[in-house]
N, C-alpha and C positions, 0 to 999 in steps of 0.2 A: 504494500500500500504506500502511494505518494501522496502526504497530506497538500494539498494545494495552497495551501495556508498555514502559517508557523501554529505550532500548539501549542496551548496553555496547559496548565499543569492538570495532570487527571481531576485531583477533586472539581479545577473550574469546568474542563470538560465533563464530566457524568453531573455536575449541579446545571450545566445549559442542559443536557438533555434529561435532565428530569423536569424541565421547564418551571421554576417556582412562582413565577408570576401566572401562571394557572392552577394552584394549588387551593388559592379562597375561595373557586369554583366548589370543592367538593367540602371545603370546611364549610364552610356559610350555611349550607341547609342543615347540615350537625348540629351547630350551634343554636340555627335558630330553632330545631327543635327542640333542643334540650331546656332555653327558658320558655317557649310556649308549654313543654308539659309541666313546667315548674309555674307558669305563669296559672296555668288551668286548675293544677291539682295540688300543687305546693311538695310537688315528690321533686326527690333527684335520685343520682344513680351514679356515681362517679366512676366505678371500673368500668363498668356497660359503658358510659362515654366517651371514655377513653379510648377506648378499646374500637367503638364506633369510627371515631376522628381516623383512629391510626386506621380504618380499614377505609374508608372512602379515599385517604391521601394517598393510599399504598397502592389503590385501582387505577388513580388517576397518574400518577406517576408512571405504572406499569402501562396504561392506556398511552401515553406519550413517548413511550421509550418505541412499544412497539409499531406506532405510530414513526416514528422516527426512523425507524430500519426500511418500512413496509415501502412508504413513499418515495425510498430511495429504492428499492429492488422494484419496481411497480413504474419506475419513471416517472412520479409524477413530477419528484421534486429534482428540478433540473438547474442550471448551471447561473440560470437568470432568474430562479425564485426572488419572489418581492416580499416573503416573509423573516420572522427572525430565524436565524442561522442552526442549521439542522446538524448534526455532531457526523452524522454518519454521508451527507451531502459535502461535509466542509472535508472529508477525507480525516478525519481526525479516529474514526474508531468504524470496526468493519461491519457490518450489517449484521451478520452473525452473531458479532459480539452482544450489540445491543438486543435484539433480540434473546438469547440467553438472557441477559441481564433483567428485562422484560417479564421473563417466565418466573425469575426468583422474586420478583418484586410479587404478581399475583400471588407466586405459592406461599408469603406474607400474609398477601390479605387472605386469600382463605384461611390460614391459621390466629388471625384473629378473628376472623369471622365465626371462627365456632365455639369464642367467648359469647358473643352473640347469640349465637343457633341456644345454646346452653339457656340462656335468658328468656329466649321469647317465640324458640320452638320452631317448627317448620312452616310459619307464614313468614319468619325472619329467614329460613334454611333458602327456601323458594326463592324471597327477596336478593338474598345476596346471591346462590349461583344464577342467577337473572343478571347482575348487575356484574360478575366478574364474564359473563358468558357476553355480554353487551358492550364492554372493555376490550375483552380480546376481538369479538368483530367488525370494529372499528373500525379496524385496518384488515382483517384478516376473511378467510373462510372465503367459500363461493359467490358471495354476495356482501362486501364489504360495505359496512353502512355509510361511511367514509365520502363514497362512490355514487352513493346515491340522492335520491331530494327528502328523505326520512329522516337526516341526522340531527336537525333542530326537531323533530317528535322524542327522538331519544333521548335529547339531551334532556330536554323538559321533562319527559318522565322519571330519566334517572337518577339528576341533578338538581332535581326538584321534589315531584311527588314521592319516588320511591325513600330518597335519601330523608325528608321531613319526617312524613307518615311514619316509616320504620322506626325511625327515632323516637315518636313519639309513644307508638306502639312498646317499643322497650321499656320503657320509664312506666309506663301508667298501666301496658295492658290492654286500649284501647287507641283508636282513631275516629278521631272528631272530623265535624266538617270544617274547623278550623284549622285542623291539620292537614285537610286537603287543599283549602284555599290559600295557607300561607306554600304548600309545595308548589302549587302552580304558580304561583306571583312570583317564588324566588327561581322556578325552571323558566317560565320565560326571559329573564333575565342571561340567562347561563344562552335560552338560545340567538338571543339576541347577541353574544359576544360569538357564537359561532356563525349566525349569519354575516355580518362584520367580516369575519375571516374566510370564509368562504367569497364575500363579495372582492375584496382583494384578492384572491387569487383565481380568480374566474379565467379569465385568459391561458396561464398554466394550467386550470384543472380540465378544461376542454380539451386543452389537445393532450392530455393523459386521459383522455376516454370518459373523465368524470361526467355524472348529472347531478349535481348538488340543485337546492333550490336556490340557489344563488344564479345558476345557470338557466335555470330554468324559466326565471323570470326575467323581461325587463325590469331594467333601472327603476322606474315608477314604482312598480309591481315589489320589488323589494324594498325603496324606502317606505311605502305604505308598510309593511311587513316589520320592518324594522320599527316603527311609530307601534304600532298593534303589538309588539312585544313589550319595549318600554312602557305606554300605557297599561297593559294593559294588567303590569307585575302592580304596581301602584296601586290600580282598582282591585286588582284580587288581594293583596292582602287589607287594603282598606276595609274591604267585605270583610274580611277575617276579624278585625281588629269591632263591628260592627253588630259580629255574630254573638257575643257574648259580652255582659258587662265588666268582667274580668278583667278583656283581652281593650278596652276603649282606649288604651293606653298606646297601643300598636298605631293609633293613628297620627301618632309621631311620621311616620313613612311619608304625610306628606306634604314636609317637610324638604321630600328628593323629588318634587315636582319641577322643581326650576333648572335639577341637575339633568333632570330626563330630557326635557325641552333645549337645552345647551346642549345635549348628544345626540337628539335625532337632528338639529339643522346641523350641527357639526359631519352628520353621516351624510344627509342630502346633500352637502357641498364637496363632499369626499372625492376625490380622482385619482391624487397621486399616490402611488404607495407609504410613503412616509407619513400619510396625512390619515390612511386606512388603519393605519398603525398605533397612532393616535390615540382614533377612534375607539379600538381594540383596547387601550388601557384604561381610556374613558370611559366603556361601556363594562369592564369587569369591577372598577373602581365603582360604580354604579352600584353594583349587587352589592360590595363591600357595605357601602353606604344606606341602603335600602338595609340589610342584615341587621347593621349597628341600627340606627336610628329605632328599628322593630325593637330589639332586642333592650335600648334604653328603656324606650317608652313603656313596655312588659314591665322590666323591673321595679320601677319607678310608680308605674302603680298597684301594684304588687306590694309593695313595701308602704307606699303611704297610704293606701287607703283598703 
């Protein structure tokens, strides 16, 4: 192998390809489980959550890594990619390798997954080989979802509703429709950073064969889409926050009303790749912010009243 680019020292190469700035993706719906079922019941659960976090970060980590081999063996990610910089694209580490690397990171999360399974039995069991089987097709298998116009449904489901619900489900035992509203308000969010990134790489993902729905759509057709996702996280957990006197607290969220409206015209004016990129940080930053603000406003009256 000829790196076409000087290396940096391993730990900085395998911390790019575990991507950390896509890491809040899979904490944020953990979290905000864990005070919505504290905010609902006044339970907690500290190894269960623990133990939660490490397995969602350890999917999503493993989802990127093989993600990161796939695109490179797969041709998508080629010489003029306009995204940030892929370990096994920059010649730094072989496809194989990360791959392996990949499979140790899953075979993590299912061994903390069955701290879980322990806890909350085979709708948790289901849950999670769901979400590490939705990980690994990502990139992978006959019909990689990657590839296709479905990967903003999975994201939403799995980075939202599955990863809330389940959480919540651990801690109490139950799922609420609060637990379903605030999973969809915070998966719309998750899929709006992947439409983002799929809208920037449209041009390379065409002529690697892809149909993402970025593709699929005109321009119009995706900033509309892009607005209906921002919006539309806002409204679903406002309803959350709505459904119970408990939870009135949650309507802190909007409060990211004016951050949301600075990132869908920021998206509509989007073209260049540096400026999609942006958007990308601004749009994950987004959930961060929707998370906290939830997650304040729960505590806060929770505790005072």
């Amino acid at each position: 192998m000829h790196p076409s680019r000087p290396r940096p020292s391993w730990l900085r190469v395998w911390t790019l390809a575990a991507r950390p700035h896509t890491l809040p993706l899979s904490a944020s719906p953990i979290l905000a489980g864990i005070v919505l079922a504290w905010a609902e019941t006044g339970q907690t659960a500290l190894g269960v959550s623990v133990a939660a976090l490490l397995t969602a970060v350890a999917i999503q980590i493993a989802t990127n890594l093989h993600n990161d081999a796939a695109d490179s063996l797969d041709g998508t990610d080629q010489p003029d990619r306009k995204g940030p910089l892929r370990v096994v694209q920059a010649g730094w580490v072989s496809a194989q390798t990360v791959q392996r690397a990949a499979h140790l990171v899953f075979g993590f999360a299912f061994l903390c997954g069955l701290v879980l399974v322990v806890k909350g039995g085979w709708p948790i069991l289901l849950a999670g080989l769901a979400s590490l089987l939705a990980g690994y097709a990502y990139s992978a298998g006959p019909w990689p979802i990657a590839r296709g116009p479905f990967g903003e449904v999975f994201v939403t489901l799995f980075f939202g509703l599955v990863a809330v619900a389940g959480m919540t489900f651990l801690i109490t035992g139950t799922v609420t429709l609060a637990a379903l509203l605030l999973g969809l308000g915070v998966g719309l969010t998750a899929a709006a950073v992947l439409l983002v990134n799929n809208t920037r790489d449209r041009e390379g993902d065409t002529r690697a064969g892809r149909r993402t729905l970025a593709i699929r759509l005109e321009r119009p057709g995706i900033n509309r889409l892009y607005a209906w996702f921002m919006g539309g996280a806002v409204a679903s957990v406002g309803l959350m926050a709505l459904s119970t006197p408990v939870l009135w607290g949650g309507l802190a969220v909007l409060a990211c009303v004016p951050l949301a409206r600075k990132a869908i015209r920021a998206f509509w004016q989007a073209e260049d790749p540096c400026v999609f990129n942006l958007c990308l940080k601004r749009t994950a930053g987004f959930q961060v912010v929707l998370c906290g603000c939830l997650c304040v406003g729960l505590i806060v009256t929770r505790v005072v009243f």
